[in-house]
C-alpha positions in Angstrom: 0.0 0.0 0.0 3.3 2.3 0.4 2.7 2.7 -3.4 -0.6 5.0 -2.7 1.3 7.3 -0.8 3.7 10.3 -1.5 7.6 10.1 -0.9 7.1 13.1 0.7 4.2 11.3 3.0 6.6 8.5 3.4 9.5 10.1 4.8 7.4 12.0 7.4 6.2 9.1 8.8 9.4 7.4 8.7 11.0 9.8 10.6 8.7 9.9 13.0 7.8 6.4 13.3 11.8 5.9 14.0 11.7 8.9 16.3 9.0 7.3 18.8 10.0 3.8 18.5 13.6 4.1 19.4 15.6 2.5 17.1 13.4 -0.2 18.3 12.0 -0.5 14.8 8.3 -1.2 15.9 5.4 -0.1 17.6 4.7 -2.6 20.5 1.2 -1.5 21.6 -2.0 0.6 20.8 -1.0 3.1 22.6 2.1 3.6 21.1 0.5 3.5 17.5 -1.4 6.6 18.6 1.0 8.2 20.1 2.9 7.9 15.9 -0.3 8.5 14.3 -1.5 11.6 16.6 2.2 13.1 16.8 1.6 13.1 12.6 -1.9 15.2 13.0 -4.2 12.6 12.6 -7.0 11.5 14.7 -7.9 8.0 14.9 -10.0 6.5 18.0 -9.2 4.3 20.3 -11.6 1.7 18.6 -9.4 2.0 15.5 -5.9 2.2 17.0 -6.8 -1.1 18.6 -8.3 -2.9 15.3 -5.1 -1.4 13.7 -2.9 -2.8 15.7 -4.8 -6.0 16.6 -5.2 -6.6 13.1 -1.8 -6.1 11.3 1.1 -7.0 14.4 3.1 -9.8 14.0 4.3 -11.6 17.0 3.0 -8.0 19.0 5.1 -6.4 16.4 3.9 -3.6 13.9 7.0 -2.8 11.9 7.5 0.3 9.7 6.1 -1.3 6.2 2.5 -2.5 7.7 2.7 1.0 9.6 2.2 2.4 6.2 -0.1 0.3 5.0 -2.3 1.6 8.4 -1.2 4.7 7.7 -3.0 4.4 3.9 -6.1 2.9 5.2 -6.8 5.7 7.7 -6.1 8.4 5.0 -8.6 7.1 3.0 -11.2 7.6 6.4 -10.0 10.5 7.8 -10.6 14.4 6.6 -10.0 16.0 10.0 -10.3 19.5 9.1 -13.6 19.0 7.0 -14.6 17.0 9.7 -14.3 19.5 12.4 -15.5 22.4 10.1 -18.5 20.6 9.7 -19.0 20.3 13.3 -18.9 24.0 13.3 -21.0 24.7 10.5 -23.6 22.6 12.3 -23.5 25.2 15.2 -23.3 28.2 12.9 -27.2 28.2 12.3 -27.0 31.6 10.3 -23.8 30.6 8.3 -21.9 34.2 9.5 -18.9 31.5 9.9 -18.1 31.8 13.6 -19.7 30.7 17.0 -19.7 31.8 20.5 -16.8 30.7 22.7 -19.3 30.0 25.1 -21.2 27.9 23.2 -18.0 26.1 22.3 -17.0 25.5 25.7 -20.3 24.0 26.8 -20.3 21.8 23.7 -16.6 20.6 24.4 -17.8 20.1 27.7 -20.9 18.2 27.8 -20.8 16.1 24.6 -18.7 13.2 23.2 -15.5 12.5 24.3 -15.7 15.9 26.7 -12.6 17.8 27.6 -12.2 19.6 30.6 -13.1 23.6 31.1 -9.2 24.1 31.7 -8.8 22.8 28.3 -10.8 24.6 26.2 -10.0 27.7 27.5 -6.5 26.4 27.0 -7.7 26.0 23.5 -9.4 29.9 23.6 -6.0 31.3 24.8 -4.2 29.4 22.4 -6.8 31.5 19.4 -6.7 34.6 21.4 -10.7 34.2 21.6 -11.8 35.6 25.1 -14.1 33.2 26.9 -17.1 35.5 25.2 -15.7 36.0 22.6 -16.5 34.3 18.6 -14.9 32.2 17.5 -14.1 32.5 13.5 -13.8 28.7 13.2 -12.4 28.4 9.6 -8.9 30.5 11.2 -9.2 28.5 14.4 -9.3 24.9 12.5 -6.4 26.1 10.8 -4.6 27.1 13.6 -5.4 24.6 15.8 -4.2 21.6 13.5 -1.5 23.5 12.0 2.1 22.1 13.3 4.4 23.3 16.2 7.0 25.3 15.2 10.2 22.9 15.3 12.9 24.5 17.1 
């Protein structure tokens, strides 16, 4: 499946599959196979990291060619930025393309897998949106999925 990807794509993960498995040359665990796929910006659940991983290790073993063929298959799945600018767009009733902060907090809150207050006003500061405050949620997707700065 490697062959569906980009070199590009391919040498991302590489490096960062490498840099969390320590020279190890595998990922030993669910968790660790989030920990790869998350540090790379995607998003997968804990119901998929463990089919993943349950599915495709060898010996409790998922070495750095299957890791790309998991990699390939979640692609496919996963849009995270439509995804979470749909959410939005659900909660922007009058399509003026922002929401309330406050609204956003007690969604984050109160529904799915909930995050604490401290986080989303973690997630505020991090926008500069003051707790009531709008949110313009196509620049705040952006930011928010947009990669640290590597120093």
């Amino acid at each position: 499946m490697a062959r569906f990807l980009s070199q590009n794509d391919i040498d991302e993960f590489k490096e960062c599959f490498h840099l969390f498995t320590k020279n190890r040359g595998y990922v030993a665990n669910a968790d660790e196979l989030a920990i790869v796929m998350r540090s790379l910006g995607f998003s997968p659940t804990i119901k998929e990291l463990e089919t993943y991983f349950n599915k495709n290790h060898k010996d409790g073993k998922l070495d750095f060619a299957t890791f790309l063929d998991v990699m390939h298959v979640h692609s496919k799945r996963e849009n995270c930025q439509e995804e979470i600018l749909n959410a939005f767009k659900a909660h922007d009733w009058q399509g003026k393309g922002y929401v309330l902060a406050s609204d956003f907090k007690a969604k984050m809150t109160q529904a799915g897998e909930k995050l604490t207050s401290r986080e989303v006003d973690k997630m505020l500061k991090e926008g500069n949106i003051p707790p009531n405050g709008k949110i313009n949620y196509n620049q705040f997707v952006k930011m928010m999925l947009s990669p640290l700065p590597d120093y």
